[in-house]
N, C-alpha and C positions, 0 to 999 in steps of 0.2 A: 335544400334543407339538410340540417348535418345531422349524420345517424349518432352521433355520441360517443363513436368508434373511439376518442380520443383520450374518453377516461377511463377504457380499456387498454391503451397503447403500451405496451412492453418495452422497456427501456432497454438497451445490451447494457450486458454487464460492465461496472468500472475498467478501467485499465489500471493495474497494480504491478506495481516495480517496487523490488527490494534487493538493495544492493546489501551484501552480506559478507562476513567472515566467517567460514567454517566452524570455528569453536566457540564464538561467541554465544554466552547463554540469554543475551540481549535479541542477538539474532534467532538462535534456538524459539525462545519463547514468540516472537515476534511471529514465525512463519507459525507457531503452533496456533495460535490466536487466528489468525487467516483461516491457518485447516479446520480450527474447529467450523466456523464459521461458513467453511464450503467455499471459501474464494480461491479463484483461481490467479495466480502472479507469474509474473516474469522473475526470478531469481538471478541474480548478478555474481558472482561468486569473486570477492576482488583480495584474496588474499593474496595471489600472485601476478593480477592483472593491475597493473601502471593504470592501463590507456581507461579501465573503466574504472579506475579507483577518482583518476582525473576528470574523468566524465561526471560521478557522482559530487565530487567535490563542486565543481563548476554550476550543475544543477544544486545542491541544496546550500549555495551559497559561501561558500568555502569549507563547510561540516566537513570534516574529519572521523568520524567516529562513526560505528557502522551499528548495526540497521540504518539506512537510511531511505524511506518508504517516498513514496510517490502515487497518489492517487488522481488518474487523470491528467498529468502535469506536475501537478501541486504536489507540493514538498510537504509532504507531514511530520516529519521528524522522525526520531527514532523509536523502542519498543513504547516509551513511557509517554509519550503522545498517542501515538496507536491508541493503548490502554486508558488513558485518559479520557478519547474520544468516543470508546465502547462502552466505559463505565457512566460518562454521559450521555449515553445514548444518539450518538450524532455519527458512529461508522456508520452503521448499517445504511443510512440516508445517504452518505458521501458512496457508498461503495453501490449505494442503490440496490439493496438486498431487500428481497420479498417480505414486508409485514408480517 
């Protein structure tokens, strides 16, 4: 018989990757949105990195333009998707953040 343990079971947290340019205020706001929020990301920093500006491009499809977020995989797009997804109430689910 099964104790129920399962609809207490603790998920790990998302895996977040954002690749970024220094001065971008797309970026700026993007990572501020995360902090408020308490997520913790991988930062990419590709102002002078080729091999992971290529990297990000190849992952979110040939995007050029940065923020370029990844949740779990999945390509979210840049800040205004993010924000889109918060203002719909559908981050917190994908990032799998505590009710």
């Amino acid at each position: 018989m099964e104790s129920g343990q399962d609809a207490f079971e603790v998920k790990p947290p998302a895996k977040v990757e954002i690749y970024t340019y220094r001065f971008s205020s797309d970026c700026i706001l993007a990572k501020g949105l995360l902090d408020r929020l308490g997520v913790s990301y991988n930062e990419f920093i590709i102002d002078d990195d080729e091999i992971n500006k290529e990297v990000m491009m190849k992952r979110s499809g040939g995007r050029t333009s940065a923020p370029q977020i990844f949740i779990d995989g999945i390509t979210i797009g840049g800040y205004v998707e993010l924000q889109k997804l918060n203002t719909a109430g559908e981050l917190a689910a994908l990032l799998r953040l505590a009710a």
